[in-house]
N, C-alpha and C positions, 0 to 999 in steps of 0.2 A: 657281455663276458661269456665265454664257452665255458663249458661245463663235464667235467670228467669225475667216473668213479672209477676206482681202484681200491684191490684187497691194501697192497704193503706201496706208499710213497718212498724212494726214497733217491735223495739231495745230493747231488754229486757223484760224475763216474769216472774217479781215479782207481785205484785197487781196492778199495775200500768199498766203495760202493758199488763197483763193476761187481767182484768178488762176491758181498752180498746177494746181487742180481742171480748170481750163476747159482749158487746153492738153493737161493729159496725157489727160484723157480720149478725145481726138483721135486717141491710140495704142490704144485699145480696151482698158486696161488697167483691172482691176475698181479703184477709189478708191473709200475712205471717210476722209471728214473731220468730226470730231471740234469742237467750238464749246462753249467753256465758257459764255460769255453766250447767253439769251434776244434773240432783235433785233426791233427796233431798238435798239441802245444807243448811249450815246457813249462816246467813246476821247480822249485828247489827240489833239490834232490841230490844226494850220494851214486843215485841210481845202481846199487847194491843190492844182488837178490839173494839172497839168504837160503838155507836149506829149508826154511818152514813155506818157504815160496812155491820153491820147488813141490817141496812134499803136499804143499795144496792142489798143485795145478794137476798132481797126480791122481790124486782125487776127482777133481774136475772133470778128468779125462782131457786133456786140453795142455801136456805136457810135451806129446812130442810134435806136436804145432808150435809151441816155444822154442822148442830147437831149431826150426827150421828158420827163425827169425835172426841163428847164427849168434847167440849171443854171447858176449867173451868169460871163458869160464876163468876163475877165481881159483888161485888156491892159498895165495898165504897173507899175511900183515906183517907189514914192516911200519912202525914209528919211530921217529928222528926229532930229540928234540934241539933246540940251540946252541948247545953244547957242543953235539955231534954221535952223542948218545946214540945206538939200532937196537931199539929192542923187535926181534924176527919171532914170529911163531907160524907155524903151518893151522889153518882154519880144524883141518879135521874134518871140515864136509864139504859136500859138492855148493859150488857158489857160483854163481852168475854174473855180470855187469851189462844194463841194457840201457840206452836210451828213454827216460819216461814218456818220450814225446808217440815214440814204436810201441813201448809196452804196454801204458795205457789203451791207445787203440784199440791192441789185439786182444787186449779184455774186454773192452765195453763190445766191440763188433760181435767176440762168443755170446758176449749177454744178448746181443739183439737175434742170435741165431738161433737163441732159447725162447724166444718169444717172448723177451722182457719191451717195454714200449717206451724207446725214449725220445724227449723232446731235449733238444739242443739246438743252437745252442737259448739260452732262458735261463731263468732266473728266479728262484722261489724267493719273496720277498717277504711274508707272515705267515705264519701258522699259530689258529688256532684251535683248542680242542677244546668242544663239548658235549659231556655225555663218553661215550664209545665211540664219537663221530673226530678226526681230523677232517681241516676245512684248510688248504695252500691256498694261497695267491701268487700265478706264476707271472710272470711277463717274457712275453717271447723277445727276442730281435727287432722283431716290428714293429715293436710295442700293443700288441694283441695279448690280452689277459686272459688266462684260463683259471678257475676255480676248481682244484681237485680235490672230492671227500675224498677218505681212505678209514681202512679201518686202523693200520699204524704205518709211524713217522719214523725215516730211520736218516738222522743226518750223516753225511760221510764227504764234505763238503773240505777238509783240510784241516790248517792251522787257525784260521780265521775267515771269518765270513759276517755279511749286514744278521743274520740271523744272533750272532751268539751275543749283541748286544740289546735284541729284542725279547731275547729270553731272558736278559738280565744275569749273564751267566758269570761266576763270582771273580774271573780273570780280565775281563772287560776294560779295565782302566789300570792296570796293574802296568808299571814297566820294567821291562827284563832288561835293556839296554843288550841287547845279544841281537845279533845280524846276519844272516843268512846269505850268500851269495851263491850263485855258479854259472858259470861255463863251459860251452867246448872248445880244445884245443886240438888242433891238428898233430899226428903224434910225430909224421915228420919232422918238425919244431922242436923236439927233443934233443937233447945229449945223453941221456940216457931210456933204457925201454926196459919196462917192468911191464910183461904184458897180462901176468896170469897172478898180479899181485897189488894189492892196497897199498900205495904210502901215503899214512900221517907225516906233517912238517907240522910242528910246534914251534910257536914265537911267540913272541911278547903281544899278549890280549890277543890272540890268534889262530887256530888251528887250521890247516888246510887237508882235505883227502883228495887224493889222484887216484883213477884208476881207468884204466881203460875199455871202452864200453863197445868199440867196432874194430875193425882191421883199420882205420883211419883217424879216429880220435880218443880223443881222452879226456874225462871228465873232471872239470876243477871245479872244488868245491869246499866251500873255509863258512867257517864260523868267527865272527869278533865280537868281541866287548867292547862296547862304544861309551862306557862309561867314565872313562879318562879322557881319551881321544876321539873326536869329532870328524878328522880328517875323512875323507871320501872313501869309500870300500875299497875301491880300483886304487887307487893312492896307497892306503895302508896295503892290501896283499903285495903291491910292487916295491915299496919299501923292504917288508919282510923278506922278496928275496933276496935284496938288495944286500940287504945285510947279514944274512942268513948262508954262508957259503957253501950249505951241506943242502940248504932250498936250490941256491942258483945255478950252482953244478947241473939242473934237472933243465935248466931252459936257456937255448941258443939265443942267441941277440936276436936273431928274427920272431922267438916264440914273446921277449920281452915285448919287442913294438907291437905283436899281434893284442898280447892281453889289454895293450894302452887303448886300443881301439875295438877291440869288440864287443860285441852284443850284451851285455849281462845280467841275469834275473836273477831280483830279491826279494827278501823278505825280511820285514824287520819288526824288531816287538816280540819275538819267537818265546811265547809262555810254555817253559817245561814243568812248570807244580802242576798241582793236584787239579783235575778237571771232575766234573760230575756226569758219571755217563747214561744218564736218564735225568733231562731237566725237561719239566711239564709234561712229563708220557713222553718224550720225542729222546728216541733212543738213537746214543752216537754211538760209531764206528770208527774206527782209523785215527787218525789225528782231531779228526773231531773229539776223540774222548781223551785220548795222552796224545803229547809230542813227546817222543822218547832222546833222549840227545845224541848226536850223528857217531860218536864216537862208538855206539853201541852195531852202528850199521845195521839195523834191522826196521826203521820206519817202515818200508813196504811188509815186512813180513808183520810187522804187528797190524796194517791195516787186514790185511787179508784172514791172518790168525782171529781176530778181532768178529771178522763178519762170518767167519766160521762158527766162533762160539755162540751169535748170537743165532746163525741158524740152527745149532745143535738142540740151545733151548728152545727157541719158536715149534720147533717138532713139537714139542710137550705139552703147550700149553696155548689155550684156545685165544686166540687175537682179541675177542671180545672179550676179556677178563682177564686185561694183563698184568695184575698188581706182581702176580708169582714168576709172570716169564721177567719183571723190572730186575726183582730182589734176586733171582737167580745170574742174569747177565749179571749183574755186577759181583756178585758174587766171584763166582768166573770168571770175568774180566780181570782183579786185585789179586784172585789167584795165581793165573797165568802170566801175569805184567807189571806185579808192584816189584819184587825182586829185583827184575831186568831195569824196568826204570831207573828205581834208587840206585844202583849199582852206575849204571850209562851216565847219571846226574851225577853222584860222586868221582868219578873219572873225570870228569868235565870241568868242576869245580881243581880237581887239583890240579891239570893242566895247566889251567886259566891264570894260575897262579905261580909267578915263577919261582920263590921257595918250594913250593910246595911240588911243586915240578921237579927241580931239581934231586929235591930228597928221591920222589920216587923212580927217578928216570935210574937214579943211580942205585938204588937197593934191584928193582929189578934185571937191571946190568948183571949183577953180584948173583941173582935167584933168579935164573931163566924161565922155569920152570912155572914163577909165578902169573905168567904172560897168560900162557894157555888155559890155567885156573881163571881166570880174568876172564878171558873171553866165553869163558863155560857158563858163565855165572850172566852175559847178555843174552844166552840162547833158551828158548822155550822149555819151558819147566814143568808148567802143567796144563794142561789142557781138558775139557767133559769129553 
């Protein structure tokens, strides 16, 4: 088995843990990051970039390289629910929509251009700590094992992974019955173009978000409750447009055969409660620590917020005596994130429900006004 040291490990290089990469590296500190997929890949995703995105990359220095990746700018939200209810609000800030298969990339490639060292694609399958010592066990491709000490662990790995059942972490067997899908659709395929705006479709155990991510496609992307209905993902979203005549209005007969037959990435089991963002010293990031829910549109900004805050603390406080850098990240973390959570998870819940839907689709109708409070209350609140 090979053998590597390293100051900071860390687990995954979606934004989260790219993001991480680019900040700490800033402290001169040796980083290797770790990518179980080959990239480009896709991930579930809204693929949604939020102003806190934005406002990182400016930081980065590594913003106007984003633009040049041409990505489709955002400015309003429209939801629709079955009824045929439009609750419309303008965002308020500058917003994005990009491919995660492009965006990730052009994050991990800047980390590699910082001198962060990654092995992908592989596989971190145990971590153990003892003492001040982390000890990984990677497996490459080849099935060639590498051993990496470090002095800390920083998972940024997703919504799930073989790790978060090794650490015995307290969501592990839990079922949310909630399901995840997306796609690209060609936007050709449309009857109608919203190009520089979100719509939500609301239906029965459903929500779907569109938005359009290049000059050529658009991104579909729904969440279900599988907890009534068993039926197949691709089944149930083609049903809902089916019957949904303020959904089907949006897709030509040829965009319906295209959805029957294409590619589509899921993910199911989607845990939105409470995660712990330091189990055994090995401190998360990104979805590793919350899954925020889609309605909120800000997953990527919370990954990257996320590994911000934790490089703000790590500045502080010395690697080798991290009880204070634990209690602070989290600190910080429930500051910045509990708000926005509960708030995205409550939205969610009443959707999901069609009373409860109904009430609010139609008080907001009545108080327009309420929309843009709403979405005030998803966007970053506090930060160190």
């Amino acid at each position: 088995m090979n053998q590597l040291f390293t100051d900071i490990l860390i687990i995954g290089g979606g934004p989260a843990g790219s993001t991480a990469a680019l900040f700490l590296s800033e402290l001169g500190f040796d980083i290797t990051l770790v990518e179980k997929k080959i990239f480009p890949r896709e991930v579930l995703c809204g693929e949604f970039l939020s102003k806190e995105v934005t406002d990182i990359m400016k930081e980065l220095n590594i913003y106007n390289d984003f633009l040049s990746l041409n990505p489709n700018k955002i400015d309003s939200f429209c939801a629709i629910d079955d009824s045929g209810i439009e609750l419309k609000s303008n965002l308020n800030f500058n917003a994005y929509a990009l491919k995660r298969s492009i965006f990730d990339s052009f994050l991990l490639e800047k980390a590699k251009s910082r001198n962060v060292k990654v092995i992908q694609p592989a596989e971190v399958i145990s971590v153990f700590r003892s003492n001040s010592v982390f000890s990984s066990e990677v497996i490459q491709e080849d099935d060639n094992k590498i051993k990496i000490e470090s002095k800390l662990v920083i998972c940024a790995y997703g919504k799930q992974n073989i790790l978060d059942k090794k650490l015995d972490r307290n969501f592990v067997d839990k079922k949310s019955n909630l399901n995840g899908v997306k796609f690209h659709l060609p936007t050709n395929l449309l009857e109608e173009k919203f190009d520089d705006e979100i719509r939500i479709f609301v239906d029965k155990e459903l929500y779907c978000g569109l938005n359009k991510v290049d000059s050529d496609e658009l991104t579909v992307c729904f969440l279900e409750n599988r907890s009534q209905s068993k039926i197949p993902s691709r089944q149930k979203l083609l049903e809902a447009i089916k019957s949904n005549k303020n959904f089907r209005k949006i897709f030509s007969d040829d965009a319906i055969e295209y959805i029957k037959s294409t590619n589509i990435y899921g993910t199911g089991n989607i845990f939105f409660g409470k995660k712990e963002v330091v189990e055994k010293g090995i401190i998360m990031v990104g979805d590793s620590a919350q899954v925020i829910a889609p309605l909120a549109g800000d997953g990527i900004g919370m990954a990257m917020e996320s590994a911000k805050i934790l490089f703000t603390v790590i500045k502080k406080f010395d690697l080798l005596k991290p009880e204070k850098l634990y209690s602070e990240y989290n600190k910080y973390f429930n500051e910045a994130f509990s708000l926005r959570v509960k708030t995205a998870k409550l939205i969610q819940s009443i959707i999901l429900n069609k009373t409860t839907r109904n009430i609010s689709f139609s008080v907001a109708d009545k108080f327009p006004s309420l929309l843009p409070y709403l979405i005030k209350f998803t966007r970053s609140n506090k930060r160190p």
